[in-house]
N, C-alpha and C positions, 0 to 999 in steps of 0.2 A: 145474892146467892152465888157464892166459890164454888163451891160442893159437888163435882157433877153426881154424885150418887145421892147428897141431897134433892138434885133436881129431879132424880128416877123419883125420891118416895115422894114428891110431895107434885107428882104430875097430875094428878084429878083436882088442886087449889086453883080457884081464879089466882087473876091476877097479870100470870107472865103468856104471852103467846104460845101458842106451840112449836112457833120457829123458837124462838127464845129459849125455852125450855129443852128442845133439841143440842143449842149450840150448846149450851153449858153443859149438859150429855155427854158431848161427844169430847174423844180428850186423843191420848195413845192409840187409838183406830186410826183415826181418823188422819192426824200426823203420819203413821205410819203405810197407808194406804197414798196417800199426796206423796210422801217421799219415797215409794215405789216407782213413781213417773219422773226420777229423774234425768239428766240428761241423757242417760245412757239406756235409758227408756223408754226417753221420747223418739232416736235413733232407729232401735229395735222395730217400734211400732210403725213408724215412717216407714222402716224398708220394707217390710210388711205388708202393708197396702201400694208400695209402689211397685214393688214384683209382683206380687201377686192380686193386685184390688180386692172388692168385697169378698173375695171367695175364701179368704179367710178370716173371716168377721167372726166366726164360733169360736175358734181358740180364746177369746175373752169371753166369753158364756161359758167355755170348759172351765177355765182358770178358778171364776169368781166360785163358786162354791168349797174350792179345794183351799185356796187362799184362806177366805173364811175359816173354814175347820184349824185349818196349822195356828194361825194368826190367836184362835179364841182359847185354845187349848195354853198357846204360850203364854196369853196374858192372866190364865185362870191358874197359870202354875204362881207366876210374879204375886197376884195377884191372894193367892195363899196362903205360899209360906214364905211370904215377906224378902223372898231369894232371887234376884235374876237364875237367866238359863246358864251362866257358865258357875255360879254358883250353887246352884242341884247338881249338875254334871259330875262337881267336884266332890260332894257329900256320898255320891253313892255307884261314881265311875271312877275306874282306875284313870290316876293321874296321869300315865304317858296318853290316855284318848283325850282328854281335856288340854293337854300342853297340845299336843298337835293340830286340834280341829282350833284352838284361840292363835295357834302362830299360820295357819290357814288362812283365817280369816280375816286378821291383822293384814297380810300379804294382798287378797282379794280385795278388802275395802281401801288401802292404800293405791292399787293399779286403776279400782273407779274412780277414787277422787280427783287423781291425778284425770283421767278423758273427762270426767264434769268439768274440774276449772276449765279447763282447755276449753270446754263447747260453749261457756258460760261467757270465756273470754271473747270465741270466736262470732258468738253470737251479739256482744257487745260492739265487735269492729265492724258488722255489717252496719248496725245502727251510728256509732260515732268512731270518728276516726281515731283509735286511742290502740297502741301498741299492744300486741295481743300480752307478752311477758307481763305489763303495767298490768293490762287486767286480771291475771293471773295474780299475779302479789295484791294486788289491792281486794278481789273477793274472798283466797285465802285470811286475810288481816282480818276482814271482816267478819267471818264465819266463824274464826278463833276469838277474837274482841268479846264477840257477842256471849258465847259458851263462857268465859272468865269473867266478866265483869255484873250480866244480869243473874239476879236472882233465879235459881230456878223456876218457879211458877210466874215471873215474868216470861223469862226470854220462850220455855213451852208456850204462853202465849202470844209470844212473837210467831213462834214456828206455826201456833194453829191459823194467827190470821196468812201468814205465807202461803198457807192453802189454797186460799182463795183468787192465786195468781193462776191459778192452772184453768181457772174459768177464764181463762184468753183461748183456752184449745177449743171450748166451745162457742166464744166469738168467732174464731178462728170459721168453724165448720157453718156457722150462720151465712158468712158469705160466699159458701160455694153452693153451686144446684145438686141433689143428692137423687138419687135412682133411688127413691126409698121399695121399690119392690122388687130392684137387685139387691135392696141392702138387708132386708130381711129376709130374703134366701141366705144371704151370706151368714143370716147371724143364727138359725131354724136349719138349717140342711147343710150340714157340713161337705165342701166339695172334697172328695180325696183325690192325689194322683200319685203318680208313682215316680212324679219326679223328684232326686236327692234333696235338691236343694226344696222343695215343699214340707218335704217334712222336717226338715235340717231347722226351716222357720219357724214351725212349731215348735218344735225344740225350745228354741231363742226367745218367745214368748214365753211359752212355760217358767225357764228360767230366769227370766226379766220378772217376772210378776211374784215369783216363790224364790225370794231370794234369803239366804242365811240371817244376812245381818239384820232383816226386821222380825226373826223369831228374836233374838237377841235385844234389840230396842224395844219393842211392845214389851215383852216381860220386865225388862228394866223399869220402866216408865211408870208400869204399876206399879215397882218397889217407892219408886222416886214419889209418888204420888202419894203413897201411903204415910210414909214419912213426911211429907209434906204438909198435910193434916192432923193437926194433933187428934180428932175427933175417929180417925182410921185406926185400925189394928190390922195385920195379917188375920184371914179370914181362922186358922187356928187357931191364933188366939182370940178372934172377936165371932164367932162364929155366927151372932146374930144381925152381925153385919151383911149377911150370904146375900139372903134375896135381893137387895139393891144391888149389890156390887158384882153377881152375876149378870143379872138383867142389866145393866147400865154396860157390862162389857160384852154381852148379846148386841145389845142395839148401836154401841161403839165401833165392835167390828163390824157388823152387817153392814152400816152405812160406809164406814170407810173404806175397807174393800171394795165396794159398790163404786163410789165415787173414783178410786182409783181403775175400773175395768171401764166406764165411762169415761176419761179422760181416754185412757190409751186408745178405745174405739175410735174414739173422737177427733185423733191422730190420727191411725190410719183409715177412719172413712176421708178426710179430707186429702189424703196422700193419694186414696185409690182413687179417687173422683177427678184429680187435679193433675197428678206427675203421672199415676200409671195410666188414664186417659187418653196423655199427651204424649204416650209411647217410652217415655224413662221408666226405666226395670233398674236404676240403681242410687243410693242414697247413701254415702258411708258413715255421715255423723250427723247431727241435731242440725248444726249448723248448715250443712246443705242443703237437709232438706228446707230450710227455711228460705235460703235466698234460692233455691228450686221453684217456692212456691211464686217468689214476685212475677215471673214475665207468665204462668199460667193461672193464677189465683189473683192479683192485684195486690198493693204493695199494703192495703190495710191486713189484707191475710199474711204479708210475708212482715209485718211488724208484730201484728199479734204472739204468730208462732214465734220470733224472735225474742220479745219479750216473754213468753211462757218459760223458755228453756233458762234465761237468766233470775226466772223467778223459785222459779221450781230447783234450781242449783243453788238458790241461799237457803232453800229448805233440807233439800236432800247431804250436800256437803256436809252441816252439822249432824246430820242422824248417821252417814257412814263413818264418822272421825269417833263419834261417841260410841255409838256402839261395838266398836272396836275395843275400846277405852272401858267399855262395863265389861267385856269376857274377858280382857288382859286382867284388870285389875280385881275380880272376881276370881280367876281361876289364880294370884298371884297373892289374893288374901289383904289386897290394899284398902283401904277408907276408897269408897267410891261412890260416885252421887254428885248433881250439879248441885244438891240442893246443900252441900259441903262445901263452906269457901276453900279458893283454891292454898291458904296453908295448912288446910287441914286435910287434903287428898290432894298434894303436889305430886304425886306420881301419874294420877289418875289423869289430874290436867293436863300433865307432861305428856301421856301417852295421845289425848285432843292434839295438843299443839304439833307433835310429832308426824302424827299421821297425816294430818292438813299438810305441813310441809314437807315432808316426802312424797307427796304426790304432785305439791305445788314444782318441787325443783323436777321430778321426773317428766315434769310438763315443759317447765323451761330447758331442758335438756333434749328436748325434740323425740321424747320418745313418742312412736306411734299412738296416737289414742288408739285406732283400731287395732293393733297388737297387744296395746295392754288390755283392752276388753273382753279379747280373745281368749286371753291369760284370767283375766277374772271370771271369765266363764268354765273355764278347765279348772277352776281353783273352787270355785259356788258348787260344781256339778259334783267334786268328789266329796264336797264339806254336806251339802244340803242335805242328803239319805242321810247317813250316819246321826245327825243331830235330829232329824224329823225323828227315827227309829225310837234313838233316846227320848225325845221331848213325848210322844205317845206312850213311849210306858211309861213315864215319871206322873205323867194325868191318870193311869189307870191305878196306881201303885196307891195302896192304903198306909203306908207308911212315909210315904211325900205329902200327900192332900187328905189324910183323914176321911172326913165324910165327904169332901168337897169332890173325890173324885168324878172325874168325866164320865158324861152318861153312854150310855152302848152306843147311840145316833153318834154324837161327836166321834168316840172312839171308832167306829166302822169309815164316818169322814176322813179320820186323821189316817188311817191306814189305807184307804184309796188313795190321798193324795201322794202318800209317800211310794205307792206303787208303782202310779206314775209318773212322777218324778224320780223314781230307780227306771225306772225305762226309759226316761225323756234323757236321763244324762246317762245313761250307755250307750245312745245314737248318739250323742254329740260327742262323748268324749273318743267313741268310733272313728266318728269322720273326722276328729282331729288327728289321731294318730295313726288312720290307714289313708290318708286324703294323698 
């Protein structure tokens, strides 16, 4: 069984477990919830718990439900009318808002990729002694190789089992001692204070966790999927396709968001327990925090997290290069889809290959990763409102989704999340330009 929406209708048959029948479920959630944690969010959460410890455990209990709502809405659009989101955009929003938020975001996921190689590499040097530039060109090659030469519904399942490298963050947290009745106040009773930098963190979680370019990936991925299977239609034209393929992308996002707000906990309980403990209030990239963790955590915790951030950077690097690569070539009206060899959407490929190395040379160029993250967070925080705004009305809209339209529960979600996220990036993009 391929099928994961097959695996939704035929869940009451003997025969397969119910883990089994889970994994083939799960598909674009779940991808896209793992490559939320990556390097540059494993960082985030690190610093997180090392400023602050459990006492901000809640910001991922806020996150997860808003996540979800954004996440289910974009994949129930792809999922459709057979369109990614820079593709709707384009059908029923003026062109200059579509050229500017795809050359936004272009710009955003180029400055990430470019601090992922970098932490991917640097997190490679603490393990073997190999020139960080080498590492840097050689996971770039790799990341690109992969995207061009596997089949689509291969190399997707290359990226689902890459998943499952982020279960080091929970080995990780197995060998430190946990205060678990400070960590469930931390995660049950949110501390507040009035200090800048407290809320400035929230912020940065918020933003780490609701980031642009996985509205963009998840609703791709549905397109990709659909075509993928000759047995699929866009839910307009198959409409009795509905009930599976809504419930299979229920249960898709739920877990995968899920598993992405437990990874990042999982970070920073082991940060608070271990660095902010031992009096460090500061972490500035993946990398640090990882050889942070050896002389207070033991060096099987500073290997694990070391390997998480390298694992989680061959997942994530691919989904920021491509989902770049579906809004360019979406809102530019190109042949787009890995599930299209690359001479039949070479622009598409070209804009993968591009992006990967534009971020690869701005890394060998010694640009700050923490300046360019900085930059990509001033760049997500003006992009993310504007598309959340659009992506919520194109769900309620009877002329986008027919009867598929979004129910009032999601619709009230998707309009919370976006409210706090228009508030969450007017404190930060605040304190960047009056700091």
């Amino acid at each position: 069984m391929t099928d994961s929406e097959s695996a939704i209708a035929v869940a009451g048959r003997p025969g397969a477990t119910g883990r089994s029948r889970l994994w083939k479920t799960l598909g674009p959630g779940l991808i896209t919830g793992a490559a939320d944690d990556d390097p540059s969010g494993i960082a985030t959460y690190a610093q997180a718990g090392t400023q602050f410890g459990l006492g901000v455990a809640w910001t991922l209990v806020l996150t997860y439900p808003l996540m979800v709502a954004i996440q289910a809405i974009c994949a129930r659009i792809g999922r459709t009318t057979g369109h990614g989101i820079a593709g709707n955009l384009r059908k029923y929003y003026p062109n200059w808002i579509l050229q500017s938020i795809v050359a936004l975001l272009f710009t955003a996921n180029v400055l990430n990729l470019g601090a992922d190689l970098g932490a991917m590499a640097e997190s490679t040097r603490l393990l073997i002694p190999v020139p960080a530039w080498m590492a840097v060109l050689v996971f770039g090659a790799i990341t690109i190789w992969g995207q061009v030469v596997f089949k689509h519904t291969r190399y997707v399942a290359v990226l689902k089992w890459l998943t499952l490298s982020l279960f080091a963050y929970f080995g990780t947290l197995v060998t430190v001692r946990i205060p678990w009745g400070e960590l469930v106040r931390g995660l049950l009773w949110p501390q507040l204070s009035l200090n800048r930098d407290f809320w400035l963190m929230g912020v940065a979680v918020l933003g780490t966790t609701i980031s642009p370019y996985l509205f963009f990936w998840q609703a791709a991925q549905e397109v990709e999927d659909t075509k993928a299977r000759p047995s699929r239609e866009p839910l307009l034209r198959a409409p009795g396709q509905a009930p599976q393929a809504i419930a299979r992308i229920r249960a898709d996002t739920l877990v995968g968001m899920a598993f992405s707000n437990l990874v990042g906990l999982a970070i920073l309980v082991t940060s608070a327990v271990t660095l902010h403990a031992h009096g460090l209030k500061d972490v500035g990239t993946a990398a640090q925090a990882a050889e942070a963790l050896r002389p207070v955590a033991g060096t099987w915790a500073f290997m694990l997290f070391a390997l998480g951030i390298v694992g989680t950077g061959l997942l994530s690097v691919p989904v920021l290069a491509t989902s770049a690569a579906y809004a360019l070539g979406e809102a530019r009206r190109w042949p787009v889809g890995l599930s299209k060899s690359p001479h039949r959407a070479r622009a598409f490929y070209g804009a993968i290959v591009l992006s990967t190395a534009l971020g690869a040379i701005g890394n060998l160029l010694k640009v700050s990763p923490i300046k360019a993250l900085v930059w990509a967070a001033v760049i997500n925080g003006v992009v993310a409102v504007p598309v959340m705004v659009m992506v919520v009305l194109l769900g309620t809209r009877a002329d986008v989704m027919g009867e598929f339209r979004i129910s009032k529960r999601l619709r009230v979600a998707g309009w919370c999340a976006t409210a706090i996220m228009a508030g969450a990036s007017l404190v930060f993009l605040g304190s960047v330009l009056w700091k």
